[in-house]
ZAMARGU-4260 file (C-alpha; in steps of 0.2 Angstrom, whole numbers, plus 5000, padded with zeros to 4 digits):
<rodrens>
0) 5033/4875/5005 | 5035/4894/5004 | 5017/4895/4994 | 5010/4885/5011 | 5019/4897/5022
5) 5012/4914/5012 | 4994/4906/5010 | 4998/4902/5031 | 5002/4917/5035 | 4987/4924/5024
10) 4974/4917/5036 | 4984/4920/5051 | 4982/4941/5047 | 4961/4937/5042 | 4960/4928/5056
15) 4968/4945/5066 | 4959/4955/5057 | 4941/4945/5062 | 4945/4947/5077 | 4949/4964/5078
20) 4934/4968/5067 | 4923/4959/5082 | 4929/4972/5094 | 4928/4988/5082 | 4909/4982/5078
25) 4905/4983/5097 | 4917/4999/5102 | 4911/5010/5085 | 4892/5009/5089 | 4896/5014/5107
30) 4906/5029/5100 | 4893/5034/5089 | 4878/5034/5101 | 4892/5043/5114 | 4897/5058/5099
35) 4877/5060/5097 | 4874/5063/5115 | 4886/5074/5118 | 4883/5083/5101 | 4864/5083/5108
40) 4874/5092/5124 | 4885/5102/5117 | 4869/5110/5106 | 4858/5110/5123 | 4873/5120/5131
45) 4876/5135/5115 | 4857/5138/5118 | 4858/5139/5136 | 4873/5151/5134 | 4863/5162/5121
50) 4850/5161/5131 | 4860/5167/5148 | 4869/5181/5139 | 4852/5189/5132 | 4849/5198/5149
55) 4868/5202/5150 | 4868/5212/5133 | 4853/5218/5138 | 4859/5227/5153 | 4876/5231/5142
60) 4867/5240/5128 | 4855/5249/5142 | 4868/5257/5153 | 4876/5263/5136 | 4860/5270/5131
65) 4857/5278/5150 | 4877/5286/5146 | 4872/5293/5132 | 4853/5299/5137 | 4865/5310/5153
70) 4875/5317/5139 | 4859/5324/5129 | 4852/5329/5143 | 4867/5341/5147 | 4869/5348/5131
75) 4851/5352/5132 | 4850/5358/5151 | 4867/5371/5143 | 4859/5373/5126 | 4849/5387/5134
80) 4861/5395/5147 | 4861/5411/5147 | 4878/5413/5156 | 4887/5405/5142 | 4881/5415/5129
85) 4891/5431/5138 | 4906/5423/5137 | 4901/5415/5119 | 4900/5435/5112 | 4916/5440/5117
90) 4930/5444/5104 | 4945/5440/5110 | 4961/5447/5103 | 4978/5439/5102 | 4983/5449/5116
95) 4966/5445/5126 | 4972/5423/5128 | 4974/5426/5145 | 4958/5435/5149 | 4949/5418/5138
100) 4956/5405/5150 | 4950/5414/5164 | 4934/5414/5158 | 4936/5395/5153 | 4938/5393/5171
105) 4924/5403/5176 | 4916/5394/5164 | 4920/5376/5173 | 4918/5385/5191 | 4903/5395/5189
110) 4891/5384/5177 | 4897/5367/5178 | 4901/5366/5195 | 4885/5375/5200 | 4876/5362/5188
115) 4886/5346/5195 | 4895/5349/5212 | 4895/5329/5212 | 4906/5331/5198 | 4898/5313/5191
120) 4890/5319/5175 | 4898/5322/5157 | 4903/5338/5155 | 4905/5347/5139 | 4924/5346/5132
125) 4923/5360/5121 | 4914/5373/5112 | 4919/5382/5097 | 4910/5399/5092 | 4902/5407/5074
130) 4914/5415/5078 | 4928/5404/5076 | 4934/5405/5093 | 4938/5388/5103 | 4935/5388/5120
135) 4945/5368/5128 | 4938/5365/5141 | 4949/5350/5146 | 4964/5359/5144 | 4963/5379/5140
140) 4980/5379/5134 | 4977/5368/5118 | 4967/5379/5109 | 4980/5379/5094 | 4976/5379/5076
145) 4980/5360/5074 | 4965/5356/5086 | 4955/5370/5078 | 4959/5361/5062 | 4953/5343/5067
150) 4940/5351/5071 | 4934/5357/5055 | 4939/5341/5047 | 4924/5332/5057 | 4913/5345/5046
155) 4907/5351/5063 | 4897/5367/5051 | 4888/5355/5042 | 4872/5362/5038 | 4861/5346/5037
160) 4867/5344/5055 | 4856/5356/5063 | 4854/5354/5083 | 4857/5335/5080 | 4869/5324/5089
165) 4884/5315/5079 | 4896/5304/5085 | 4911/5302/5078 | 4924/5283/5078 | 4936/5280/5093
170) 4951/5292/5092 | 4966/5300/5099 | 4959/5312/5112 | 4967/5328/5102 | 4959/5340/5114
175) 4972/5337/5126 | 4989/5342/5123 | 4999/5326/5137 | 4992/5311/5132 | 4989/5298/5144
180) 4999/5279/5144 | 4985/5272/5149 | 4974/5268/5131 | 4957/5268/5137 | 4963/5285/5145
185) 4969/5291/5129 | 4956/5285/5114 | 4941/5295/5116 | 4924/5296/5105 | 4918/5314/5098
190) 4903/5318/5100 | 4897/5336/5093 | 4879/5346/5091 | 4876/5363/5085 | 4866/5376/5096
195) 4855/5387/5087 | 4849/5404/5095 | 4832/5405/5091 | 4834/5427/5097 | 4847/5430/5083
200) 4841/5418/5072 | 4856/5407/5070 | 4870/5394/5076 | 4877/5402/5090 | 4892/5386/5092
205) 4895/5369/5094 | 4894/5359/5107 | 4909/5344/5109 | 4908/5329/5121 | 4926/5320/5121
210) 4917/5304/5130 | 4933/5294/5134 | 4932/5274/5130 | 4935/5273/5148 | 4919/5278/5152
215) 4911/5269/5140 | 4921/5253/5146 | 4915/5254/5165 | 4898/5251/5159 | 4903/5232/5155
220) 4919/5231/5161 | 4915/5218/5175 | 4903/5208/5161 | 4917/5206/5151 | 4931/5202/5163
225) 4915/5186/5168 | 4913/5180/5148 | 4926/5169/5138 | 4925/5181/5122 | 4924/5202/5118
230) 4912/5214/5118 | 4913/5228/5105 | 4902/5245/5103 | 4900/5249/5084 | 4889/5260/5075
235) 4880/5255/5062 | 4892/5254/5048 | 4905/5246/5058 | 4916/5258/5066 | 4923/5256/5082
240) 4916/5265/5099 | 4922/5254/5113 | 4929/5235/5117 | 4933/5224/5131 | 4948/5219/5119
245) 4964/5233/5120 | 4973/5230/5105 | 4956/5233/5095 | 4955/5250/5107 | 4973/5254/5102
250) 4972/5248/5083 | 4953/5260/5082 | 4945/5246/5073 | 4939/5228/5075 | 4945/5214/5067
255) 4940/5216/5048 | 4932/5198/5046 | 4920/5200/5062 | 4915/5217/5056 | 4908/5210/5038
260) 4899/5195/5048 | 4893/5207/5059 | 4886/5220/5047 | 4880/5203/5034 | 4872/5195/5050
265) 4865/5207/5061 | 4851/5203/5070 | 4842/5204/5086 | 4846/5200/5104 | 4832/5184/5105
270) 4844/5175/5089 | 4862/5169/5089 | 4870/5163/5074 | 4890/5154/5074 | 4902/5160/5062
275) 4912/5150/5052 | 4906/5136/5065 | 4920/5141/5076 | 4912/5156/5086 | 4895/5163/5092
280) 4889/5182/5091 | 4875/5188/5096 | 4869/5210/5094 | 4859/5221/5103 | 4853/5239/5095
285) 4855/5256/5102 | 4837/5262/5109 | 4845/5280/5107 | 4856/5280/5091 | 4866/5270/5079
290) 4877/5260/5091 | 4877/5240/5091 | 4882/5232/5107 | 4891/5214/5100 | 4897/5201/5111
295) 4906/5189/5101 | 4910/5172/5111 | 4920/5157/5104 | 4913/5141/5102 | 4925/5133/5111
300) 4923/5142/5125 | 4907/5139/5128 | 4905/5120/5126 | 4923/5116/5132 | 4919/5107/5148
305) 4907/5094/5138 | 4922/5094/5123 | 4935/5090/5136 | 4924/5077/5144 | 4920/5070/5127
310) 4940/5069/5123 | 4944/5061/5139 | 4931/5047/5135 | 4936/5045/5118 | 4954/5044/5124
315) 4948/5031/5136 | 4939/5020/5122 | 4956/5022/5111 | 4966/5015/5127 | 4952/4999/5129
320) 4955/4998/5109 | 4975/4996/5111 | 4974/4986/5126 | 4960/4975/5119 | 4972/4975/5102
325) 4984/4968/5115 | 4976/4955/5123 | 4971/4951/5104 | 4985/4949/5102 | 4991/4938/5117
330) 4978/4927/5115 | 4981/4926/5097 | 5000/4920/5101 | 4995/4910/5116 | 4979/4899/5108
335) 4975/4905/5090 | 4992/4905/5082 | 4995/4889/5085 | 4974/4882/5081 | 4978/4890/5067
340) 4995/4882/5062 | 4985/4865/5066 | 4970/4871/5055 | 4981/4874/5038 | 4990/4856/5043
345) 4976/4845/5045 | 4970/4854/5028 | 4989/4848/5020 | 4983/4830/5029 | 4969/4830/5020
350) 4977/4836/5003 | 4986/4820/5005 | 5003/4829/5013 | 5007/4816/5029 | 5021/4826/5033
355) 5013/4842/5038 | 5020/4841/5056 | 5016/4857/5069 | 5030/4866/5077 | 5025/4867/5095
360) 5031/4880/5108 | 5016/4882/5120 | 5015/4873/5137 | 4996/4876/5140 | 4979/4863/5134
365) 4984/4868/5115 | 5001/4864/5114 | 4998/4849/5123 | 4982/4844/5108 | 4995/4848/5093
370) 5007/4835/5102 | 4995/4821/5102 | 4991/4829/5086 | 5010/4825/5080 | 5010/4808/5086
375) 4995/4802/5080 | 5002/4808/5063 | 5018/4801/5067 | 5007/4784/5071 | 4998/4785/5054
380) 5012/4787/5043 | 5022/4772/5051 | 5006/4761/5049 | 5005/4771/5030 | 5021/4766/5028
385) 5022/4749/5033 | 5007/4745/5024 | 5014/4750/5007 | 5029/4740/5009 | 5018/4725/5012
390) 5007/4731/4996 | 5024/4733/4987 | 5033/4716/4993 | 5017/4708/4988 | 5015/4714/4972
395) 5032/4712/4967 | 5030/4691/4973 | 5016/4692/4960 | 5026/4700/4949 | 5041/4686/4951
400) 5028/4672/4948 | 5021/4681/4933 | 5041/4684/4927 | 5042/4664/4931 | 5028/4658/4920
405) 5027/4671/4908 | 5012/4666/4901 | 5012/4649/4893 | 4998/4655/4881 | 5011/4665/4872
410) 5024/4652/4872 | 5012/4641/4864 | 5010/4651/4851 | 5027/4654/4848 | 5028/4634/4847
415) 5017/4632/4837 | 5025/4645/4824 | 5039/4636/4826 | 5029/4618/4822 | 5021/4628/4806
420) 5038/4632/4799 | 5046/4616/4803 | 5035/4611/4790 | 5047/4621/4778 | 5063/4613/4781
425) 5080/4619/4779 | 5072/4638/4783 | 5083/4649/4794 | 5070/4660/4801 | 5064/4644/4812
430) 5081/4649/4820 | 5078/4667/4824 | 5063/4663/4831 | 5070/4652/4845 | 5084/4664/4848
435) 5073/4680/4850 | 5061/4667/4861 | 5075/4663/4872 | 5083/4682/4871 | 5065/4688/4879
440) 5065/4677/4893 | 5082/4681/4898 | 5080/4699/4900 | 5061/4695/4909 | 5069/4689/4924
445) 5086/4705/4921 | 5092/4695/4937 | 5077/4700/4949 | 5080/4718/4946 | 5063/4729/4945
450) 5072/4745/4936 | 5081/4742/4922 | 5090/4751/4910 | 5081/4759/4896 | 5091/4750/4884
455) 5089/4733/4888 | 5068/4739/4888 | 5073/4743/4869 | 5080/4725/4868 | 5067/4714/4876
460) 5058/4725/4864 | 5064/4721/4849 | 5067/4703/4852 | 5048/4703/4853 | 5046/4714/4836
465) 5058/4699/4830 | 5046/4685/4833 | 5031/4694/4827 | 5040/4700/4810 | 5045/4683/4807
470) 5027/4679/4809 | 5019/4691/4800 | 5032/4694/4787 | 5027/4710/4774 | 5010/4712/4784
475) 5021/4719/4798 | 5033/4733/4801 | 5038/4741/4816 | 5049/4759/4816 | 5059/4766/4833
480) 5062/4783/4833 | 5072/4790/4846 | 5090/4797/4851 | 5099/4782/4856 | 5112/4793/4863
485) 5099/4800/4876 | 5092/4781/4881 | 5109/4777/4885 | 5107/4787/4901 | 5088/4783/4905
490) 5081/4770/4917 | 5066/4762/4915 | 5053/4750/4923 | 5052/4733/4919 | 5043/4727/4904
495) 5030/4742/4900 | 5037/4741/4880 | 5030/4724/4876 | 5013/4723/4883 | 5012/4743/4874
500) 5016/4736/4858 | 5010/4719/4861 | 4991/4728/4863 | 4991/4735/4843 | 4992/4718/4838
505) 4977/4714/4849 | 4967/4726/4845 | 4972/4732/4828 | 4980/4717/4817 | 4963/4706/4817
510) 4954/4708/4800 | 4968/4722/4794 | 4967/4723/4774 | 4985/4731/4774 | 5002/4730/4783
515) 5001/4734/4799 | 5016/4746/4804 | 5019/4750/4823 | 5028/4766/4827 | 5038/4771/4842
520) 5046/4786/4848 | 5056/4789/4867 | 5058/4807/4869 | 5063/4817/4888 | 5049/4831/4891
525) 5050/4845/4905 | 5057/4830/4919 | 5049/4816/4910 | 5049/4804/4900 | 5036/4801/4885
530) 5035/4784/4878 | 5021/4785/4861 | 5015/4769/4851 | 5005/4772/4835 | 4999/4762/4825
535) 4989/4760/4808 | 4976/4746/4813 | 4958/4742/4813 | 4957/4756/4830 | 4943/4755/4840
540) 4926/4764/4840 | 4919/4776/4856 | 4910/4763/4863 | 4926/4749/4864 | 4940/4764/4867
545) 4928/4768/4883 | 4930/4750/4892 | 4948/4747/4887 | 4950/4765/4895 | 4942/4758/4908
550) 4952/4743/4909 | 4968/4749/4910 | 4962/4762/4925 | 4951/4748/4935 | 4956/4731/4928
555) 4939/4726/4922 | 4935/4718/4906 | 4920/4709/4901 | 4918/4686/4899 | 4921/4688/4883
560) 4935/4694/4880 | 4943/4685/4894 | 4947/4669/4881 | 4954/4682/4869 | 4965/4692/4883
565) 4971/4674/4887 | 4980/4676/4870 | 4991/4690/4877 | 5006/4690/4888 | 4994/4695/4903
570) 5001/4709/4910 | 4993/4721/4898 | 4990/4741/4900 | 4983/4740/4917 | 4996/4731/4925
575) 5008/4745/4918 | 4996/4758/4925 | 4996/4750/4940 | 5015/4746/4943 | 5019/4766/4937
580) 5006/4771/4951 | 5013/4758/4965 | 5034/4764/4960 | 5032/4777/4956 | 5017/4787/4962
585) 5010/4794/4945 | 4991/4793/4942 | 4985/4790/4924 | 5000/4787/4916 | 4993/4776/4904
590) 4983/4787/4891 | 4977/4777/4876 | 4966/4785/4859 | 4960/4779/4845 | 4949/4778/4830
595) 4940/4766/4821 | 4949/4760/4802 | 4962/4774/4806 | 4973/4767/4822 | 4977/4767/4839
600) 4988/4778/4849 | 4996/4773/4867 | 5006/4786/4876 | 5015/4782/4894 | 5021/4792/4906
605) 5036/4791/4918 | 5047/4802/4927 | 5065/4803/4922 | 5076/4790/4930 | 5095/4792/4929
610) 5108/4781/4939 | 5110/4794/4950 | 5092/4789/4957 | 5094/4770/4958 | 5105/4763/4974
615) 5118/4746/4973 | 5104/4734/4972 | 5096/4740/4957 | 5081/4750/4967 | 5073/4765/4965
620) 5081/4777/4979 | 5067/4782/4993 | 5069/4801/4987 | 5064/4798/4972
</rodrens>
């Protein structure tokens, strides 16, 4: 029953997981084709983006580049101003400071005011002499030698220089002496050139822009407040001049990783390439120097209206999974469940299991077809029933009149034994012959009973081994080998010994050269109990062992052996086989083999009967 219910179960879960299979085989495809549209989307989208953003980085990288041209082109206008140089010859003692930032101011009020009274233009920050003098311009009063000295660490004498421009990182602003808060206020980017007087024939100063990355900031401050990702200024080898992002302006330096991908993957502004497949950047080059303009935009960012629409469809397709998982499920308890139930039973119907009744809880069309199902089950077992104990009633009436005639033939026989050794008067064995004649019939009828014990088997037996020995004399022997102890407590079926034994006599003493010696043996095996009769007779060949095989199993035999069967009791192997079958329900337990001039073996089968299994009247209980 627990094997039935684990192979039940088994097919309940494959039935599920068909089911469940049938949806996912419709719902995956549909995902598939919905992930390649929007992949096809989400690509369509990053191009049009890049696309987009050419024009903006265009227009980022040319107002830069127009910053920068204005700065050029006041250091060149200044490069020959002849006012300056007066104020550049001067020598100016320690105790001349006061006279310098006077002429710092003149300087700012006389030139550059004149120059740019708009006061929109880049000014120059500072200018430090051949001389060594440092005129700040942004504020006069740091001229200390800790500026002087940052100064000259910038190798602003470097004589490869020449009149060239060189820009120098994002820095702390050192030419003013009270920083801003504000970072953008307070980071500025150097940018120096010497000025060579071609009248004296050399480097007269140094000109020094302090551009602050301010300035630089509100020439794509409002682009980048507009895009979901940074913009960063860089020269060429990666250093920092401006950014949309603060804490790169406050930390002077972008993030190391986007710098190397920057400076592996540069390329122009018509090719975007993702990094790391999580981000997009794309770089524009300075027309005027070294700067790269770099916008670097997420991925995410980008394509994150398409991605939220594809998750909210996806998370629609999982909720019409679990809810068609439910219904599955529903349906599977309401209808399948119970088809299925009804299924595995008519399979146990047809294994030969009338019992294989359905538990029933539903109310709708199915419960009510397992219910006729029940009954008619109900229906065939009653008729199943009635019918076998007609069959049974009627075979045991046949086997009463068989009981009451026992076959004459064999009591002729016995007669006439008798007759032949009346011819020896005064022998004694005439005697034991009657008596074992008369002992055999009164344990055939065993008072209508139809399970016997073993014991009075082994009797009715050996009364027959009596009357064959006194027979046969020396040309017959018969040995029993069993534990009497254990037959004591066995129950058997009515006459199965006799007609066992009674068959190596017909098949094996006809003809026999030597003594014939007949062998059993009663032994209990694993529930049952095995009964084996060997013999030493003629045996059979293929060809005979094959029908009397199929005699015991079908009852057939051919016209002419009929006369010589006559000569037995009648009730032979078959009608053992078939009484075993009809109490007992064992098929095959007869099983007979043999071999020509060696002998014949017979072995029967029968379950263990105790008298715990018979009721008052001698019967097998129904249990059983």
């Amino acid at each position: 029953m627990k094997m039935n219910e684990k192979i039940q179960k088994k097919r309940n879960a494959d039935l599920k997981r068909r089911m469940l299979y049938g949806i996912l085989q419709v719902l995956i495809p549909v995902m598939v084709i919905i992930t390649i549209l929007f992949w096809h989307t989400r690509n369509v989208m990053k191009q049009e983006y890049m696309r987009t953003t050419q024009s903006r980085i265009t227009d980022i990288a040319s107002k830069i580049d127009a910053k920068l041209q204005d700065i050029y082109s006041v250091s060149d206008n200044f490069a020959a101003n002849d006012q300056l140089k007066q104020y550049i010859e001067k020598e100016y003692s320690p105790q001349d400071q006061m006279y310098k930032k006077l002429d710092i101011v003149r300087i700012y009020s006389n030139i550059f005011e004149a120059y740019d009274m708009l006061n929109r233009r880049v000014r120059i920050s500072a200018m430090y002499t051949y001389k060594g003098e440092l005129f700040n311009l942004l504020d006069p009063n740091n001229d200390t030698e800790e500026v002087v000295r940052k100064l000259r660490a910038m190798n602003i004498d470097d004589p490869d220089l020449m009149m060239k421009f060189r820009w120098y990182p994002l820095q702390d602003n050192f030419f003013l002496s009270d920083r801003p808060e504000e970072v953008r206020q307070r980071k500025a980017v150097m940018g120096i050139r010497r000025i060579y007087s071609w009248e004296k024939s050399r480097y007269e100063y140094v000109q020094v822009f302090a551009l602050k990355e301010q300035d630089i900031y509100e020439q794509y401050a409002e682009l980048a407040q507009s895009i979901p990702g940074d913009i960063y200024v860089i020269t060429e080898d990666g250093s920092l001049i401006s950014s949309s992002n603060e804490t790169a302006v406050e930390a002077e330096e972008i993030p190391e990783k986007l710098k190397g991908e920057i400076l592996e993957k540069t390329g122009d502004l018509t090719r975007g390439w993702e990094t790391s497949g999580s981000q997009m950047i794309q770089v524009k080059d300075s027309d005027v120097n070294n700067w790269k303009t770099v916008m670097v935009v997420p991925m995410k960012s980008v394509t994150r209206e398409v991605d939220v629409l594809y998750y909210r469809i996806f998370l629609v397709m999982v909720a019409c999974v679990g809810l068609c998982a439910i219904m599955i499920f529903y349906l599977y308890k309401s209808f399948m469940d119970p088809i299925g139930k009804l299924n595995a039973s008519m399979k146990e119907v047809y294994g030969g299991n009338l019992n294989a009744y359905v538990e029933v809880k539903q109310k709708n069309e199915v419960g009510n077809m397992i219910r006729y199902y029940n009954s008619m089950l109900e229906r065939i077992n009653t008729n199943i029933i009635e019918g076998l104990q007609s069959d049974r009633k009627k075979k045991e009436l046949e086997l009463e009149v068989l009981m009451s005639q026992i076959n004459p033939h064999f009591l002729y026989n016995t007669l006439e034994n008798i007759v032949w050794m009346s011819n020896e008067a005064g022998r004694p064995d005439i005697g034991r012959t009657a008596a074992s004649l008369g002992r055999m019939y009164r344990l055939s009828i065993s008072g209508g009973q139809v399970i016997v014990p073993m014991e009075h088997e082994i009797e009715h037996l050996m009364a027959y081994v009596k009357i064959q020995k006194n027979r046969y004399k020396e040309d017959f022997s018969f040995d029993l080998r069993t534990d009497m102890r254990q037959i004591h407590e066995l129950y058997s079926l009515k006459i199965i010994l006799q007609p066992a034994v009674e068959n190596s006599f017909l098949y094996g003493m006809a003809g026999l050269k030597h003594p014939m010696m007949i062998r059993l043996t009663v032994k209990e095996k694993g529930g049952w109990v095995m009964i084996k009769i060997m013999d030493n007779g003629r045996g059979m060949d293929r060809e005979k062992l094959k029908e009397v095989r199929e005699q015991i199993r079908f009852g057939k035999i051919r016209r002419e052996e009929e006369e010589q069967n006559r000569r037995s009791t009648g009730i032979g192997l078959h009608s053992i086989e078939a009484r075993i079958k009809l109490y007992f329900g064992v098929d095959r337990a007869v099983s007979i083999y043999s071999k020509k001039d060696t002998g014949t073996l017979t072995v029967i089968r029968i379950p263990r009967i105790t008298r715990e299994d018979i009721d008052d009247h001698g019967n097998l209980k129904e249990n059983k």
